[in-house]
N, C-alpha and C positions, 0 to 999 in steps of 0.2 A: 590348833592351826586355823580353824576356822573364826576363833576370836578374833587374830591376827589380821586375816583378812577384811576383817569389820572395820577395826579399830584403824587400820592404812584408808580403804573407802572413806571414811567419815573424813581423817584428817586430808584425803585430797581435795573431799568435796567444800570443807571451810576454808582449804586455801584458793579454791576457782572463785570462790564464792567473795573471798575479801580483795582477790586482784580484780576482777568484773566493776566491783563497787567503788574503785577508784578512779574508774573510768577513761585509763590512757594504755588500753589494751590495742588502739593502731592510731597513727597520725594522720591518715586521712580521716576524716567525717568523725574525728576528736572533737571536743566543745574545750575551750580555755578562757578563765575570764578575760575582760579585756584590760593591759594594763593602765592603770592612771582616768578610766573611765569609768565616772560613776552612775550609778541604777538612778532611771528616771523616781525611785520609791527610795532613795537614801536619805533624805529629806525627813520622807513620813519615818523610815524607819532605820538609826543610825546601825551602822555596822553592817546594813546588806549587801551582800556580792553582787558585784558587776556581771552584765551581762555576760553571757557565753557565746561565741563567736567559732563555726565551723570552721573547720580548714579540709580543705578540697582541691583536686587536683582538675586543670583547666589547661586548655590549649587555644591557640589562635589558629580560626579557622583559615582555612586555603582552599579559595574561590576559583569556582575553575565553569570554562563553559563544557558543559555536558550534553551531546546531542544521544536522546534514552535509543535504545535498538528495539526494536520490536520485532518480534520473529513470527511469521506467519508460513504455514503448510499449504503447498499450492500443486497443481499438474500442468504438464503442456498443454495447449493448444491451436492449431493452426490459427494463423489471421485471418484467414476468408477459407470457406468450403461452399461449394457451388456442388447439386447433384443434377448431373448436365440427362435431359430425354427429350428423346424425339417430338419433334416440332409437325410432320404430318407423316402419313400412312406410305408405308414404300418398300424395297426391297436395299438393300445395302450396297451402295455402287463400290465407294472407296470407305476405309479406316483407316486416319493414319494417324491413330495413337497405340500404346500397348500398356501395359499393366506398368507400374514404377516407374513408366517416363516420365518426362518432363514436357510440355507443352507451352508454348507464347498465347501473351493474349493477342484475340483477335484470329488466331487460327486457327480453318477450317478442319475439323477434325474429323466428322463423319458427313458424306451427301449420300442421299438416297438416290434410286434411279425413279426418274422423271418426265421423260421426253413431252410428256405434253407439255407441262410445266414452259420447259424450257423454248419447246417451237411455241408458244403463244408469247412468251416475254420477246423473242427477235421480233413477230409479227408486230407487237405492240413498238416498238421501237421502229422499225420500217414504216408505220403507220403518223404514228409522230413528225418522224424527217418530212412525210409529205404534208403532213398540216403546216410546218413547219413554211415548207417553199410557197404554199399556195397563202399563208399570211403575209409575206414580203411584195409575192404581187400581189395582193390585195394593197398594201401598201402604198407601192409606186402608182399603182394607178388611182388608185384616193386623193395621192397627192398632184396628181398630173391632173384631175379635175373630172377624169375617165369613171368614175366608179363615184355609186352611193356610199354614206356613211355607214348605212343598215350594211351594205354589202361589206364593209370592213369588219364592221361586229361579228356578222356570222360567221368570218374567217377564223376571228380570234376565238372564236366562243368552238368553233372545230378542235383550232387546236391545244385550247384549255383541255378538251374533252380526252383527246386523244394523251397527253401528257397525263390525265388520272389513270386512264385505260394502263399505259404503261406503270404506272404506280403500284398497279393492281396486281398485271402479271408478275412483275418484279419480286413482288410480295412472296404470291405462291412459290414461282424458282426459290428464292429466300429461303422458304422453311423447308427444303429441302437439305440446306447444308447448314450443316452445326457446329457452330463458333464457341471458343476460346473465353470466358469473360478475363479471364486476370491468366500470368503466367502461373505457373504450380506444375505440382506434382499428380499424374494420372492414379489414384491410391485405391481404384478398383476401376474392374472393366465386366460391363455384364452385356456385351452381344457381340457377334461376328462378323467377320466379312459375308456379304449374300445373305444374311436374316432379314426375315422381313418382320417390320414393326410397324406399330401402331402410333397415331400418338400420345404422347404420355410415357413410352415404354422408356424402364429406366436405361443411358446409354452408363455412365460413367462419372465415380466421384473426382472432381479434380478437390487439392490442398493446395493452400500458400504456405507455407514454412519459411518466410522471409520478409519481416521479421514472425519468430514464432513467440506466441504468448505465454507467459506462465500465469494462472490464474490461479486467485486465493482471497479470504474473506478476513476482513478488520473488525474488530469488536467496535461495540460505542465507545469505547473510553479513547482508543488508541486512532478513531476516523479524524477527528482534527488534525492530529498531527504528520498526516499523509496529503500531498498535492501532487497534484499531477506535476508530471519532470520530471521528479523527485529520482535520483539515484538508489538505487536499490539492488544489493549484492545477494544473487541466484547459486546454489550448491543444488547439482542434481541429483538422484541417484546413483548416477553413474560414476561421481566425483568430479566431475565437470564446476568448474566457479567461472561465472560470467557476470558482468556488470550488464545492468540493466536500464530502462528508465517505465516509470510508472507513465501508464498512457491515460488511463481511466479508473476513475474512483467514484463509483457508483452513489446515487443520493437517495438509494429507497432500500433499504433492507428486508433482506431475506423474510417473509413472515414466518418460519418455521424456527432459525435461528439467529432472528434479531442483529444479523452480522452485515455486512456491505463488499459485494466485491469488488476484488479490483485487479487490473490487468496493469503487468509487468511487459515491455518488449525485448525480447531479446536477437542480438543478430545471429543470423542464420544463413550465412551467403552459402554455403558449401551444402544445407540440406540435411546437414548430417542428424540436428537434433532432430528426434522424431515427436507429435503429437500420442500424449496419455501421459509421459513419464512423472515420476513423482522429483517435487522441487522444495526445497527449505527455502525460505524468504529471510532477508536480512533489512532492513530499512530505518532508517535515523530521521528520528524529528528534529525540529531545530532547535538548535540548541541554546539552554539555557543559562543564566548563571548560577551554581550552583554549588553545596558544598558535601563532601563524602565524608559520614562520619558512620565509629563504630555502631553496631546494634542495639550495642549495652546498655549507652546511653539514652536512648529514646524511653521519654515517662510522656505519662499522662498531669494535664493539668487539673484543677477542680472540677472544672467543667467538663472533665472527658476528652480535651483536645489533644490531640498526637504533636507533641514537641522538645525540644531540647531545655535546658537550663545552662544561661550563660551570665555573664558576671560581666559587669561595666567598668569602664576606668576608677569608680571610686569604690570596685568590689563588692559591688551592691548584687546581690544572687535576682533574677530573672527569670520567669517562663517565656521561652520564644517558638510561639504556633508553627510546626513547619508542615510540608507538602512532602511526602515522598513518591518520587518519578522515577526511580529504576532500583534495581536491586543487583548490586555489581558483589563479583569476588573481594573486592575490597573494602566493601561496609555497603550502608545505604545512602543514596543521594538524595537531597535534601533541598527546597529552596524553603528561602522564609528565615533564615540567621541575618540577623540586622547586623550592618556593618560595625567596623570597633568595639566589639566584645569578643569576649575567652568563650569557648564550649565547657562547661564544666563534663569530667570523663569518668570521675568519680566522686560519691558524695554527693551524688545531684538527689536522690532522696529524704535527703536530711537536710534540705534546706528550702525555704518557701522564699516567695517573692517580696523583695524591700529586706532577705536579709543579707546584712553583713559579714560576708565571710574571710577568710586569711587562704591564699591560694599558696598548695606547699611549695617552696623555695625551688628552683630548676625544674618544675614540672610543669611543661608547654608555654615557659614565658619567653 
């Protein structure tokens, strides 16, 4: 039985061996002479075979514009934070803010108590009115011919004085009460009615949250293709998808990780999204022309270059250099296929550049 065994082995292996050797074991990236064409050596040498000529399967590319997606990991963040302290030394007269309010700009939200403060700003103001009347009759009589010119200067030079005097006290009343910069959100409160503070002491963080930012960082490769405006579709943690617009694209990168930020805005009228949350970035370069072809087919040239093999109207095989710019579920995109040629999809290994090949019948014509 074990003879048996031998003697079937050997006879399968002389017959792989003489069907190999005939060399039409598949039709594509098969060699067959060419008919009725003879070898540039038939000449020197009667009776030699024609060249051999590949057949390979090819398609005509479809050029499409391709804007690549670039996905970047980003967080919220307010658009302005102000951390709002006491501007001079006092006791707490009024506070009308509270924790998670909302607050206007421009509004007075804490004044301290003051009285000196404030009877020296009336005094300065009643002091003023009367420089004020004592310059017009200085006036009328300067001009009535009744009065020196020195005496109208001194008038004026009073009530220059008296108008910085008022400047002054104004000033002090002023730092008594604590203004608003922007409208937002009260997002801590660290004192009470009736504390007395210093200045400096922290009163209260205010947030803007409208628009609120999603921040995230671009590599070098993909900072070109991002400009400010730019549309850029936001998915939150929460499952939140909002349309955005790129505000700022930073021009100095990170020294740690060589990346560039860049701030997204998104709207916010209602408050709701809150500052920290974590955000996916979606954003499109502009788009290119370009063509999507299988994996398979990408070889390397002599030189090492990453590209396709494609075949001319007179069937002439090709190296064509290409770029690859995104990497989609349906192949890779590509730019750099020169117009009016086939992509060859198989048998592009078995054929170099200037040769002539036979593209199989109904495959991508």
């Amino acid at each position: 039985m074990p003879k048996f065994h031998r003697i079937a082995a050997l006879c399968v292996t002389v017959a792989a061996t003489a069907w190999i050797a005939t060399g039409e074991f598949s039709s594509v990236g098969s060699a067959q002479e060419v008919a009725g064409q003879e070898s540039p050596t038939s000449a020197a040498a009667p009776g030699a075979k024609a060249p051999l000529v590949r057949t390979v399967s090819a398609v005509t590319p479809t050029f499409v514009n391709h804007a690549r997606a670039i996905r970047l990991s980003g967080i919220t963040q307010a658009d302005k934070r102000v951390d709002l302290a006491a501007r001079a030394d006092g006791v707490i007269a009024t506070l009308a803010m509270e924790k998670g309010g909302t607050v206007e700009a421009g509004a007075i939200v804490m004044e301290l108590e003051g009285p000196e403060a404030v009877a020296q700003e009336k005094i300065a103001n009643i002091a003023l009115a009367q420089k004020e009347r004592d310059l017009e009759v200085a006036q009328r009589l300067f001009d009535a011919g009744s009065t020196t010119e020195s005496a109208l200067t001194n008038a004026r030079s009073a009530r220059d004085a008296a108008a910085a005097e008022l400047a002054r006290a104004q000033a002090a009343a002023d730092r008594l009460r604590l203004k608003v910069p922007f409208t937002g959100i009260v997002d801590s409160l660290s004192v009470e009615l009736g504390e007395w503070v210093q200045t400096g002491t922290p009163v209260a963080t205010i947030l803007s949250l409208d628009p609120i930012l999603v921040k995230a960082e671009v590599s070098e490769v993909d900072l070109s293709a991002i400009n400010v405006g730019s549309t850029a579709k936001v998915q939150l943690v929460n499952g939140t998808e909002m349309d955005g617009t790129v505000r700022l694209v930073a021009r100095e990168a990170s020294a740690q990780t060589r990346t560039f930020p860049v701030e997204i805005a998104l709207p916010n009228p209602q408050l709701t999204l809150p500052s920290g949350m974590t955000a996916q970035v979606l954003l499109f370069a502009a788009p290119v022309r370009a063509v999507v072809v299988p994996r398979s087919i990408i070889t390397l040239s002599d030189k090492g270059e990453i590209g396709v093999r494609v075949v001319n109207a007179e069937n002439v095989a090709q190296f064509a250099a290409v770029q690859i710019i995104d990497d989609t579920p349906d192949g890779l995109v590509v730019t750099g296929v020169p117009e009016g040629v086939r992509i060859i999809t198989a048998g592009q290994d078995l054929v170099r550049d200037g040769d002539t090949v036979e593209v199989a019948p109904g495959v991508g014509q």
